[in-house]
DRENDO-1510 file (C-alpha; in Angstrom, 1 decimal, always signed):
<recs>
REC; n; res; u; v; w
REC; 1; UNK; +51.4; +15.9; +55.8 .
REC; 2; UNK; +50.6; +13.5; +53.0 .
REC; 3; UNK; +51.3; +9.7; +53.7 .
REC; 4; UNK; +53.9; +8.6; +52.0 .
REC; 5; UNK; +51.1; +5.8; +50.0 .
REC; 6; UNK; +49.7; +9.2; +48.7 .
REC; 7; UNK; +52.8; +10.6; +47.4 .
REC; 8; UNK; +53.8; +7.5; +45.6 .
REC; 9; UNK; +50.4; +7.1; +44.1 .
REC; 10; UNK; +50.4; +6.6; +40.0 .
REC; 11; UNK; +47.3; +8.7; +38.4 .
REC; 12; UNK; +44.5; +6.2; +37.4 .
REC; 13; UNK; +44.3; +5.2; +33.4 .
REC; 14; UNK; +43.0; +7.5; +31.2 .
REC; 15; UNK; +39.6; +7.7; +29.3 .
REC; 16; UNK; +38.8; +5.8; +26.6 .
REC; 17; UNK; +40.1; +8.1; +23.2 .
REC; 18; UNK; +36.4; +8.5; +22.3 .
REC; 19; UNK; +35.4; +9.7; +25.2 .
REC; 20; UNK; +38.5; +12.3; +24.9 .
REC; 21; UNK; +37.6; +13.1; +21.2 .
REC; 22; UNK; +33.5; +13.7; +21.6 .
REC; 23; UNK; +32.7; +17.6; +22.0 .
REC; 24; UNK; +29.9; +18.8; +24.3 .
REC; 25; UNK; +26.2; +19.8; +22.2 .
REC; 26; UNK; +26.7; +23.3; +21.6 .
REC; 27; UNK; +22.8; +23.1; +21.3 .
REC; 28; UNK; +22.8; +22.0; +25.3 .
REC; 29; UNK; +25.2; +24.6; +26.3 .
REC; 30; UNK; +23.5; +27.5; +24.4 .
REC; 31; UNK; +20.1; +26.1; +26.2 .
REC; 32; UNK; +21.8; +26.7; +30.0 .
REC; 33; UNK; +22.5; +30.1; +28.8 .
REC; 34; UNK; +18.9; +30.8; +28.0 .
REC; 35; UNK; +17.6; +29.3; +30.8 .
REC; 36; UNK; +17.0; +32.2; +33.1 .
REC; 37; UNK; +13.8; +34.1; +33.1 .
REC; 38; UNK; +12.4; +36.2; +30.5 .
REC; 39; UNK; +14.6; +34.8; +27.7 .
REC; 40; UNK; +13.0; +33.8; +24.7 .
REC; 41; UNK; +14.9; +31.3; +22.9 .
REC; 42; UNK; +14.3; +30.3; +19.5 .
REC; 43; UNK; +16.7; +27.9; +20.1 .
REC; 44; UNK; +15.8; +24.7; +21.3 .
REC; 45; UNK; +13.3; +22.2; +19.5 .
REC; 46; UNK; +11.1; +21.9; +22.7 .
REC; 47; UNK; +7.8; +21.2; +22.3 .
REC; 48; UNK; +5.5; +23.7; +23.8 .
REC; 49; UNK; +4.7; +22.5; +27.8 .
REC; 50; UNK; +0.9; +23.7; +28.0 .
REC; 51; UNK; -0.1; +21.8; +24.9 .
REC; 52; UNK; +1.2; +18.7; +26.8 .
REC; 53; UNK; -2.2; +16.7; +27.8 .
REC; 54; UNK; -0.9; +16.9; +31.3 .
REC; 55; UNK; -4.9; +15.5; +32.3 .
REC; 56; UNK; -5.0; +12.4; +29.6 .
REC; 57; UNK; -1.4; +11.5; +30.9 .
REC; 58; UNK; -1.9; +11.7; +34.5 .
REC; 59; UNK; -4.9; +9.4; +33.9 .
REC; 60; UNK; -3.0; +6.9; +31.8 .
REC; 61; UNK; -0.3; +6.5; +34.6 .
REC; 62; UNK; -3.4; +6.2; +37.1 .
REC; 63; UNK; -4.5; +3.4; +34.9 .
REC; 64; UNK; -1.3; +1.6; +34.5 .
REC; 65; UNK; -1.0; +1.3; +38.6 .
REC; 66; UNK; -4.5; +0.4; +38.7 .
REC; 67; UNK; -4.5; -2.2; +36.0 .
REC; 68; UNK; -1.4; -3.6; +37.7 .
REC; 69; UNK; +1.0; -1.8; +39.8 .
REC; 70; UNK; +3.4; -4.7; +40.5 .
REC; 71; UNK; +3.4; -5.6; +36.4 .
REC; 72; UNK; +4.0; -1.2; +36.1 .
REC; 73; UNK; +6.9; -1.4; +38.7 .
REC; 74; UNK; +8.5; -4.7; +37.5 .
REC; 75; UNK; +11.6; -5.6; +35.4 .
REC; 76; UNK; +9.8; -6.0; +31.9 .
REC; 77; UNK; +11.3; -7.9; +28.7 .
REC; 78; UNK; +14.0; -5.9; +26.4 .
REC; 79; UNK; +12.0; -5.7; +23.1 .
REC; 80; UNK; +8.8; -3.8; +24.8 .
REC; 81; UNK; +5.8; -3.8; +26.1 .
REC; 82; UNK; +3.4; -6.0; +23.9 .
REC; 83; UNK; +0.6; -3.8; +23.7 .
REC; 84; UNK; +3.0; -0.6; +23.0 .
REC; 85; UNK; +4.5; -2.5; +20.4 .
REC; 86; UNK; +1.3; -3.3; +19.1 .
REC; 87; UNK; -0.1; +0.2; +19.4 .
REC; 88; UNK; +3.4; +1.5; +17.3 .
REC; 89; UNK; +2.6; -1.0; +14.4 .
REC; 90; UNK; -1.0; +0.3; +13.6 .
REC; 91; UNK; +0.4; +3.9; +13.4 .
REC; 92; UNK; +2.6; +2.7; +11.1 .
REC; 93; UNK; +0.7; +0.7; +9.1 .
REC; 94; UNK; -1.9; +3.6; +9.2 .
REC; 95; UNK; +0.7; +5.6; +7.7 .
REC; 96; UNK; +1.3; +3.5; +5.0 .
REC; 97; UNK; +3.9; +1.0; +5.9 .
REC; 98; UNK; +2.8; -2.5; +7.1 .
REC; 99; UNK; +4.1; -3.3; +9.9 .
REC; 100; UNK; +3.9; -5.9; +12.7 .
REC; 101; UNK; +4.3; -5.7; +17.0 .
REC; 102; UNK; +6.9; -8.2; +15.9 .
REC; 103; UNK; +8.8; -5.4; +13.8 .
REC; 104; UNK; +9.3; -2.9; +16.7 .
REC; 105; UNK; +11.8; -2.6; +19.5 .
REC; 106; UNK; +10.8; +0.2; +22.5 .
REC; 107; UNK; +13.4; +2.5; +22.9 .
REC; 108; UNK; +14.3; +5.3; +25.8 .
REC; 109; UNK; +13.6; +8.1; +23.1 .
REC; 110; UNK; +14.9; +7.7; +19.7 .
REC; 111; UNK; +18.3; +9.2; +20.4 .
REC; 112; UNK; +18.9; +5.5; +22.1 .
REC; 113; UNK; +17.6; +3.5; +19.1 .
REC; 114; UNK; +20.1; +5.7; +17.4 .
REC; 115; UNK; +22.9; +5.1; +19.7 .
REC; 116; UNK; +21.7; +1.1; +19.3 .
REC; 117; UNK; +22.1; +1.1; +15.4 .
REC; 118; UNK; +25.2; +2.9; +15.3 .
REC; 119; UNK; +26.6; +0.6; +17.7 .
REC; 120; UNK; +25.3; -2.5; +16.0 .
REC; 121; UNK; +26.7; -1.4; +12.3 .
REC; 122; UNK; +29.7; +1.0; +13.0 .
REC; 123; UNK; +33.1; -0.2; +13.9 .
REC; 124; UNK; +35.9; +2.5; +14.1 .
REC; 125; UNK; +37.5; +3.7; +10.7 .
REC; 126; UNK; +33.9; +3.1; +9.2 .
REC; 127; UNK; +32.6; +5.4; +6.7 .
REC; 128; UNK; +29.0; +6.9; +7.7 .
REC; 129; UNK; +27.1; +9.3; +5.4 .
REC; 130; UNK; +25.2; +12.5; +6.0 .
REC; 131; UNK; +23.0; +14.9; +5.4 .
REC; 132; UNK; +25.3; +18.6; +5.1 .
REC; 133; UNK; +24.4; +20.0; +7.6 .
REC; 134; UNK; +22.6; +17.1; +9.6 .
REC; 135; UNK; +21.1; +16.6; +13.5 .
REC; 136; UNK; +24.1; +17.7; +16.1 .
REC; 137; UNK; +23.8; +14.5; +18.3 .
REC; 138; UNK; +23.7; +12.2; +15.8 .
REC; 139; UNK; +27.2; +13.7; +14.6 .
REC; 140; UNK; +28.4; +13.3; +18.0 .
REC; 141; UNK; +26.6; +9.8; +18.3 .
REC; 142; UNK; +28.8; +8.7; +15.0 .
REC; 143; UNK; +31.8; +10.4; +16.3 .
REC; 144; UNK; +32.1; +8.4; +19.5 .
REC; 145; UNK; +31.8; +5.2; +17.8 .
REC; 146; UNK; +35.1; +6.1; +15.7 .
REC; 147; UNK; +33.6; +6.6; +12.2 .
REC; 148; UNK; +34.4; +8.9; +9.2 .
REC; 149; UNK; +31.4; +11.1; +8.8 .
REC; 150; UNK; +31.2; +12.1; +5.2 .
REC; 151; UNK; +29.4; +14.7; +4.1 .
REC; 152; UNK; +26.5; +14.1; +1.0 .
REC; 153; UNK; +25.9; +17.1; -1.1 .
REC; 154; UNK; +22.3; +18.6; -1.0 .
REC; 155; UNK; +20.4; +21.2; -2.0 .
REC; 156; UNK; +17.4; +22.7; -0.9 .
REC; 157; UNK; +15.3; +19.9; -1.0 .
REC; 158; UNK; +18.0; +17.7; +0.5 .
REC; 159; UNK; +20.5; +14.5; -0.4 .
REC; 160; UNK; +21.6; +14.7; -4.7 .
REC; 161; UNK; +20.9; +10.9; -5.3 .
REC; 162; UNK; +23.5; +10.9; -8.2 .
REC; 163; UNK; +26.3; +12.3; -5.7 .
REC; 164; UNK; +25.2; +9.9; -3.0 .
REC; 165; UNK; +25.7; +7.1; -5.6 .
REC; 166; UNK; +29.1; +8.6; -6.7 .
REC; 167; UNK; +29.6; +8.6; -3.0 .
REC; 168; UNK; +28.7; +5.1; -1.8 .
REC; 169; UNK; +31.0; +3.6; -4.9 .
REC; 170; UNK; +34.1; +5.4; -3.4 .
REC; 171; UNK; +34.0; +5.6; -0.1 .
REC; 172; UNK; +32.1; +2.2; +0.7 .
REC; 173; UNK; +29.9; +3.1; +3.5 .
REC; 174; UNK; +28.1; +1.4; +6.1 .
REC; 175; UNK; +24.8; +3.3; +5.9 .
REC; 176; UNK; +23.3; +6.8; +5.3 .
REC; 177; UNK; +22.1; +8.7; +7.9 .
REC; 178; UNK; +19.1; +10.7; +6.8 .
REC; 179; UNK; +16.1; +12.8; +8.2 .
REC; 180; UNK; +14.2; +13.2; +5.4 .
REC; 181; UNK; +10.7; +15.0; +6.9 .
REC; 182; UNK; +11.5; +18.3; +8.5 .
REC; 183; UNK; +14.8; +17.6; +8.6 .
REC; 184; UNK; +16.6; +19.3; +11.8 .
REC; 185; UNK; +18.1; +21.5; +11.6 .
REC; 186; UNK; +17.3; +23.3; +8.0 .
REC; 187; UNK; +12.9; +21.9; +8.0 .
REC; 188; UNK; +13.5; +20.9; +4.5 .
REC; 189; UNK; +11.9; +18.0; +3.1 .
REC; 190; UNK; +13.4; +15.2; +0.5 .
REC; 191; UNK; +10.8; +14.5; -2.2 .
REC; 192; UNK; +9.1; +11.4; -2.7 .
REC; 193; UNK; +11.0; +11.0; -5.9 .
REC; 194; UNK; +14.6; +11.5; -4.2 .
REC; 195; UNK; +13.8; +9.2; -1.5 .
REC; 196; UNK; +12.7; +6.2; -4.3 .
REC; 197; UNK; +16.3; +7.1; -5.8 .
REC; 198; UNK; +18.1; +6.9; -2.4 .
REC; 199; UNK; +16.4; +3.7; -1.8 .
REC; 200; UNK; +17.5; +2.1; -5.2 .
REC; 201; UNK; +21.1; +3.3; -4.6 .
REC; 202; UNK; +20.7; +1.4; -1.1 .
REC; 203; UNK; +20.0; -1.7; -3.0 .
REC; 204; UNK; +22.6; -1.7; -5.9 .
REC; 205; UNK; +25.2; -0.5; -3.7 .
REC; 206; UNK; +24.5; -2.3; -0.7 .
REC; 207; UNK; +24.0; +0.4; +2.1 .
REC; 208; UNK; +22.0; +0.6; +5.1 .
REC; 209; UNK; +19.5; +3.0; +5.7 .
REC; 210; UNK; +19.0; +4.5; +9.0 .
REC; 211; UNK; +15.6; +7.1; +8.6 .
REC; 212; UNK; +15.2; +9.4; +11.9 .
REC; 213; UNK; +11.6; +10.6; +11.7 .
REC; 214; UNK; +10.8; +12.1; +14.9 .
REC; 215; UNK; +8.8; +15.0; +13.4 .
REC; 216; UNK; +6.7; +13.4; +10.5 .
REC; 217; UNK; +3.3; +13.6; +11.8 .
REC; 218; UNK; +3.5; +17.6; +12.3 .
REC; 219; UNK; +2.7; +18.3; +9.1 .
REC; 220; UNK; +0.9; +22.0; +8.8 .
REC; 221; UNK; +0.5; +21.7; +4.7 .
REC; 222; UNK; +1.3; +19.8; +1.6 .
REC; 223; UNK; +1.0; +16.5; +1.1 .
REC; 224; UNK; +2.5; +13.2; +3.1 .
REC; 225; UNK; +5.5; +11.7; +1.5 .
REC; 226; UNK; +6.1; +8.3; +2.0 .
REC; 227; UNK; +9.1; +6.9; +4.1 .
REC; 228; UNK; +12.1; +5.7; +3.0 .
REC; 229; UNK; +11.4; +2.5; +4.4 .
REC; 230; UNK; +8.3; +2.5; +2.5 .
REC; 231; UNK; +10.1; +2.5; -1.3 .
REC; 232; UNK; +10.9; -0.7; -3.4 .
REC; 233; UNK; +14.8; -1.7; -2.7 .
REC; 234; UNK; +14.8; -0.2; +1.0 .
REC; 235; UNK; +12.4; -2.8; +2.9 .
REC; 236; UNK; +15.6; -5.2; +3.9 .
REC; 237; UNK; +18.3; -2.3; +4.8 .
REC; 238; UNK; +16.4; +0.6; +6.5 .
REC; 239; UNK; +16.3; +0.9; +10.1 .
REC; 240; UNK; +13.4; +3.8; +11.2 .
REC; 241; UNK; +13.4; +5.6; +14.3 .
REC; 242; UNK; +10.1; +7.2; +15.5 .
REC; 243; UNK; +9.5; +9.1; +18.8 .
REC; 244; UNK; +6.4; +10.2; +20.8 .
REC; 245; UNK; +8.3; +13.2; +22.2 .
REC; 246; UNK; +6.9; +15.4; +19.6 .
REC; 247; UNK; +3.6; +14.2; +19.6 .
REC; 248; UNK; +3.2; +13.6; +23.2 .
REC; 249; UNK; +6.1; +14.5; +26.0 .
REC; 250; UNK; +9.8; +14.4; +25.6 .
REC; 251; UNK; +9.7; +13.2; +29.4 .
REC; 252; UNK; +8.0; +10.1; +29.2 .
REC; 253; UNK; +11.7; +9.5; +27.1 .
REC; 254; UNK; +9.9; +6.7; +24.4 .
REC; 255; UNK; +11.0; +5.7; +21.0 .
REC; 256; UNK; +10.8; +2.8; +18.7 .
REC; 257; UNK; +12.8; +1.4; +16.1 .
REC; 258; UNK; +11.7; -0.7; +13.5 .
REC; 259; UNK; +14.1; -2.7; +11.9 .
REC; 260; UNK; +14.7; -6.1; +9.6 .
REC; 261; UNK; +14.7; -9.0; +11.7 .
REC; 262; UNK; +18.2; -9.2; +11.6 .
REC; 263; UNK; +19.4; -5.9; +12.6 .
REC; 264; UNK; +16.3; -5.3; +15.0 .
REC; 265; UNK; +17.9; -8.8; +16.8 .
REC; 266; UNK; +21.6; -7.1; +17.2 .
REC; 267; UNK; +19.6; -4.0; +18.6 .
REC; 268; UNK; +18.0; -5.8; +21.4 .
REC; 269; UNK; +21.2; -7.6; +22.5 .
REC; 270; UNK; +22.5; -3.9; +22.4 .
REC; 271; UNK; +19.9; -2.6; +24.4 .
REC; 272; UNK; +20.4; -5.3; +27.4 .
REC; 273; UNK; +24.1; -4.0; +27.7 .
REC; 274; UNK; +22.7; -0.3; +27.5 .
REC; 275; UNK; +19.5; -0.5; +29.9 .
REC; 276; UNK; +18.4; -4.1; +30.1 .
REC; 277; UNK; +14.7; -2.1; +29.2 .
REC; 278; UNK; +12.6; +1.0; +28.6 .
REC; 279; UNK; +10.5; +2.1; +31.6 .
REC; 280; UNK; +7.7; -0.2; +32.2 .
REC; 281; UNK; +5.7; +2.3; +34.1 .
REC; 282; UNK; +6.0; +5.1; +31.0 .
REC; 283; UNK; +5.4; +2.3; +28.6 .
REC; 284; UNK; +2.2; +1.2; +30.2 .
REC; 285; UNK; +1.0; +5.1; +30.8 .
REC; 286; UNK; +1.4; +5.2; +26.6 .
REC; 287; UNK; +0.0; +1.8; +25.8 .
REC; 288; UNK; -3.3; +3.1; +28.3 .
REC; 289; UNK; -3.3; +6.7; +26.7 .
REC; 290; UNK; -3.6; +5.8; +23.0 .
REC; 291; UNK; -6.2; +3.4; +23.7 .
REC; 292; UNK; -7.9; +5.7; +26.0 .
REC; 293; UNK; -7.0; +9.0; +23.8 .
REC; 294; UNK; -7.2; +9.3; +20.0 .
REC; 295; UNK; -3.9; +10.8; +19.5 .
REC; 296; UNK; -4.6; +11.8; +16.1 .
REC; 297; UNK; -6.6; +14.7; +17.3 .
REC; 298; UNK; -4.4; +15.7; +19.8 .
REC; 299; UNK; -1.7; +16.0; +17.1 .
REC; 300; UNK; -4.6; +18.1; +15.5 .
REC; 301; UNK; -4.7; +20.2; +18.0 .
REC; 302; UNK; -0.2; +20.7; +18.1 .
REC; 303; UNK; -0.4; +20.8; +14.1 .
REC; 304; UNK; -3.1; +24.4; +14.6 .
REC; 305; UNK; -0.9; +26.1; +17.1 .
REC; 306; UNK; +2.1; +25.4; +15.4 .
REC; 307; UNK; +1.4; +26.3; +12.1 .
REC; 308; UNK; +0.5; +29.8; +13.8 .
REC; 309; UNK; +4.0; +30.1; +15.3 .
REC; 310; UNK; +5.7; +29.2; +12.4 .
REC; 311; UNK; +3.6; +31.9; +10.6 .
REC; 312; UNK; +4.3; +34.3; +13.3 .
REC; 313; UNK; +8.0; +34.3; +12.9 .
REC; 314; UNK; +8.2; +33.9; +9.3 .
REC; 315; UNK; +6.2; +37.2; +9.0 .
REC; 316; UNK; +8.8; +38.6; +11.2 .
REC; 317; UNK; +12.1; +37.6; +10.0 .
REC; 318; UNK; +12.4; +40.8; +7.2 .
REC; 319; UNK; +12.4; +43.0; +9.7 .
REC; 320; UNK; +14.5; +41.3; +12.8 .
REC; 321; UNK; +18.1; +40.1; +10.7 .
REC; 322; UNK; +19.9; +41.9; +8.6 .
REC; 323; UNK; +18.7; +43.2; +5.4 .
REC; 324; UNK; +19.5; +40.5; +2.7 .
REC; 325; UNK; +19.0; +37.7; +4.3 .
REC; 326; UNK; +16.9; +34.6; +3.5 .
REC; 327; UNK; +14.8; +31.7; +4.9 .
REC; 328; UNK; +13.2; +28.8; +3.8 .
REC; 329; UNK; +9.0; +28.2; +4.4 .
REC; 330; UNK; +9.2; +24.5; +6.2 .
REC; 331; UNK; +6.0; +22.5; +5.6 .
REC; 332; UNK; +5.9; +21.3; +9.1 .
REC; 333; UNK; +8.0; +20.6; +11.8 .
REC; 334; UNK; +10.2; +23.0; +14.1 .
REC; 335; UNK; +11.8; +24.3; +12.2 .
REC; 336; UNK; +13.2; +27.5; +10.2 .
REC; 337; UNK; +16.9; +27.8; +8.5 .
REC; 338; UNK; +18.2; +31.0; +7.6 .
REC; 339; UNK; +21.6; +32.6; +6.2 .
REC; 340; UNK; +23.0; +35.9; +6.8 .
REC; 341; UNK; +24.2; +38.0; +4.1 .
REC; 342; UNK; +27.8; +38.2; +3.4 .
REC; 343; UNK; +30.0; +39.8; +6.1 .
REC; 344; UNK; +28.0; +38.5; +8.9 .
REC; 345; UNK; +28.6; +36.0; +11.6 .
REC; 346; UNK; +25.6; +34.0; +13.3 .
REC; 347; UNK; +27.6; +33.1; +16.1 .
REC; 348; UNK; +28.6; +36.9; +16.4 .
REC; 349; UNK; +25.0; +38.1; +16.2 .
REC; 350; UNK; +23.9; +35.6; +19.0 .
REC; 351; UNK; +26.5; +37.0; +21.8 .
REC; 352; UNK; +24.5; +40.5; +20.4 .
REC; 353; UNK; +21.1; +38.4; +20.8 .
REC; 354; UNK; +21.8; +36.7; +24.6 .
REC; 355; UNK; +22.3; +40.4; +25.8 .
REC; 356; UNK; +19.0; +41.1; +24.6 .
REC; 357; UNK; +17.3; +38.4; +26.7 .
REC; 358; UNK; +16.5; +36.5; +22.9 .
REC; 359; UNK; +18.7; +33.2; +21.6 .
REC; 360; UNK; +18.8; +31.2; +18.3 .
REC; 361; UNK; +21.6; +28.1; +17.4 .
REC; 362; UNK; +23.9; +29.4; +15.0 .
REC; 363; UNK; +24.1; +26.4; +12.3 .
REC; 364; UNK; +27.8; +26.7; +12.0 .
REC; 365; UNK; +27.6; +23.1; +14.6 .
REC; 366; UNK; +25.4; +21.3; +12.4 .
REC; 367; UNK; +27.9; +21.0; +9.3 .
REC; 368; UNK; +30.6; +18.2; +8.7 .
REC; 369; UNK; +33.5; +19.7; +7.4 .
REC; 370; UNK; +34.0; +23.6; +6.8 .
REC; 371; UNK; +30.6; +25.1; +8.1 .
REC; 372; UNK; +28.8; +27.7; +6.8 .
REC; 373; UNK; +29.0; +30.6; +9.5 .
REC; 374; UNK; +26.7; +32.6; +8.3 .
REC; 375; UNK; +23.3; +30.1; +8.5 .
REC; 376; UNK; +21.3; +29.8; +11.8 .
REC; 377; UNK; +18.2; +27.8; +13.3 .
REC; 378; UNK; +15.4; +29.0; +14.6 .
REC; 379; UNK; +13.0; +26.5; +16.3 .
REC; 380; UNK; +8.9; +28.4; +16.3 .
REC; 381; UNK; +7.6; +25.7; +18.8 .
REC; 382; UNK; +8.2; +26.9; +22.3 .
REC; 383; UNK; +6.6; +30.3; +22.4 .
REC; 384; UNK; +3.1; +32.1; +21.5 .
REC; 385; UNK; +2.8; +33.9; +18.6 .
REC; 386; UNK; +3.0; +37.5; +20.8 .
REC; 387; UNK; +6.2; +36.1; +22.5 .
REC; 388; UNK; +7.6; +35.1; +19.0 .
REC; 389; UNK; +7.1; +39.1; +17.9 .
REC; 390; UNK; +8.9; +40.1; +21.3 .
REC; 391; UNK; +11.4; +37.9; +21.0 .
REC; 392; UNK; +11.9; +39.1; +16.9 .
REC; 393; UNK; +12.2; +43.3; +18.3 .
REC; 394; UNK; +14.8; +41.9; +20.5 .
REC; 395; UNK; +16.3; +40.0; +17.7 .
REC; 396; UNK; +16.1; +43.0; +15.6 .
REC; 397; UNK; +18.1; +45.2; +17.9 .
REC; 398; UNK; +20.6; +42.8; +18.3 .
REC; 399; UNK; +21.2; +43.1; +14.5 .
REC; 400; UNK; +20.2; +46.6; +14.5 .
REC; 401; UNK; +18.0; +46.9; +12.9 .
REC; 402; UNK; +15.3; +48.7; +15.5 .
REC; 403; UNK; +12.5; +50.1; +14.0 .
REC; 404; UNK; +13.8; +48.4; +10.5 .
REC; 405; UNK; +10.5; +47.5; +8.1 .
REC; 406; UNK; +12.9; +45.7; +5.6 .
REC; 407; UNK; +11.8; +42.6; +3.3 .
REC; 408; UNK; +13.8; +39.4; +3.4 .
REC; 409; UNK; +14.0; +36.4; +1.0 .
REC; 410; UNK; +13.4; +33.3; +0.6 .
REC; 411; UNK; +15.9; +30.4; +0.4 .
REC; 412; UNK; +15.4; +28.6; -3.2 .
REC; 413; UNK; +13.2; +25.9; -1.0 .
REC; 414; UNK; +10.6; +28.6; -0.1 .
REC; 415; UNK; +7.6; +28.9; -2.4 .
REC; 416; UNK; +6.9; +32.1; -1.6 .
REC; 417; UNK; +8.3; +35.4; +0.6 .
REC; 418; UNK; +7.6; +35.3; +4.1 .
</recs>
């Protein structure tokens, strides 16, 4: 029998309305499904395990302990490891913007130093501009801090700086969300020219910049653009995030974010409520592996195999989704963006495709606003070139299309046919 304490219990309060209103990552749930063995996924953008420098890492942890175990196991300041920090700035200044140990704040993967700026500039009922369609968690990271995510218009090559102007005048935002390098999920690129436009519209109309680049550095052709942070008019309002997940491993969970002084200061107060700091241990390992390693050639190495994958599925696509449907050609990245012809559902053709032991991400998730069902992401980075043309006859019978030799497309931001 229940005590009569129990029966006159009240319920306990209820969650917080953003916790209520936040959806699950369909990305997350689709990668569970695919999780068994023998399915390839083209679904999640995960980094391919054996071109991890498992050797150069375990050597770099050996070194932290043996430089100084009880520094590598201790509480450590919020801003970062000084020689991390310091190791962060000559990338970047090698990549063409100057910048200073003093600049950077280490971050538990850039998804935090996200989570860290939104929380610093966002109050609820704030408006918040995107990229259509734009990364999944940082719709959900904008959603649970309460603001109204409005859509920018773009084409192939990304944001329309007059529209984004036409935009910020009516809606009065508090910054831009962009990822203007590979962009996840479509792999498009904004052009140097577009990005100089952007930034001026930043400084006339007084908006914040926040620049996610974790994929910048896997570049297979084509020439570097600069960041947006790097343009006249964006050097006091643009917040970048970097990662070494891509570049290195997504488990050792480090990002950065370099910031104005300002900004970077309201970051670090935010980071002592989130985590008080970034693992010292993993922060050592890194500082000790890219003095010990020249990362650059690692990334060489990523870059080469990469650019084979990519190749690998774009050769295949004509013949694994239904005829009339097109692709663009990303310069880098992880990935490729495709749309269905009319009368076709992505999310349809991916119950068809988990049957078949072979998974995408439909892009309907990715959109603000009223998706487009028919697009779909296909990330080239986790499999071999001979898995990719498994996993493409397994794609193709899901669309049945089985022995199909068809041709696809292009999208407008190809160059060329696949």
């Amino acid at each position: 029998m229940p005590s009569e304490t129990a029966l006159l219990a009240s319920p306990p309060p209820a969650f917080a309305a953003r916790a209520v209103a936040a959806a699950g990552s369909p990305v997350r749930e689709i990668l569970a499904l695919t999780a068994r063995p023998g399915v390839i996924s083209f679904a999640g953008g995960l980094p391919a395990p054996e071109l991890f420098d498992a050797e150069g890492l375990r050597a770099a942890y050996d070194a932290a302990f043996a430089a100084s175990a009880r520094r590598a196991l201790q509480y450590s300041t919020t801003e970062g490891a000084p020689e991390l920090r310091e190791a962060v700035a000559a990338r970047a200044t090698a990549r063409g913007l100057e910048t200073g140990a003093d600049d950077v704040l280490i971050t538990t993967g850039s998804q935090q130093a996200l989570a860290l700026i939104t929380a610093t500039l966002v109050e609820p009922g704030d408006a918040v501009l995107v990229e259509n369609p734009t990364y999944l968690a940082a719709l959900q990271c904008f959603g649970q801090a309460g603001a109204r995510v409005i859509p920018v218009p773009c084409d192939e090559q990304g944001v329309l700086p007059d529209a984004l102007e036409e935009i910020v005048a009516r809606e009065r935002p508090k910054l831009l969300y962009s990822v203007p390098t590979f962009q996840n999920p479509t792999g498009r690129t904004l052009p140097g020219a577009r990005r100089a436009a952007v930034a001026q519209v930043a400084a006339r109309r007084g908006l914040w910049l926040l620049e996610d680049d974790p994929y910048g550095e896997l570049r297979f052709e084509g020439a570097e653009v600069p960041w947006l942070a790097a343009h006249p008019g964006a050097e006091d309002r643009t917040a970048l995030l970097g990662s070494f997940s891509k570049v290195m491993a997504p488990g050792l969970r480090l990002g950065w974010l370099r910031a104005p002084a300002a900004l970077r200061r309201a970051a670090v107060v935010a980071k002592q409520a989130a985590d008080l700091h970034t693992s010292t241990v993993d922060q050592l390992a890194a500082a000790h592996y890219l003095r010990a390693v020249d990362l650059d050639v690692h990334i060489a190495t990523v870059r080469a195999a990469y650019r084979e994958r990519r190749d690998a599925l774009l050769a295949g696509l004509g013949a694994a989704l239904p005829a009339g449907s097109a692709w663009n050609r990303p310069e880098g990245g992880m990935f490729v963006w495709a749309r269905l012809p009319e009368g076709h559902d992505a999310t349809a053709l991916l119950t068809a495709a988990i049957s078949r032991d072979v998974a995408f991400v439909p892009g309907a998730p990715f959109y603000t606003g009223t998706p487009d069902p028919r697009t779909l992401r296909l990330s080239f980075t986790t499999h071999t070139p001979q898995e990719i043309g498994v996993g493409l006859e397994r794609l193709a019978a899901a669309a049945g299309r089985s022995g199909s030799a068809g041709a696809g497309r292009g999208l407008p931001s190809a160059d060329r046919k696949p």
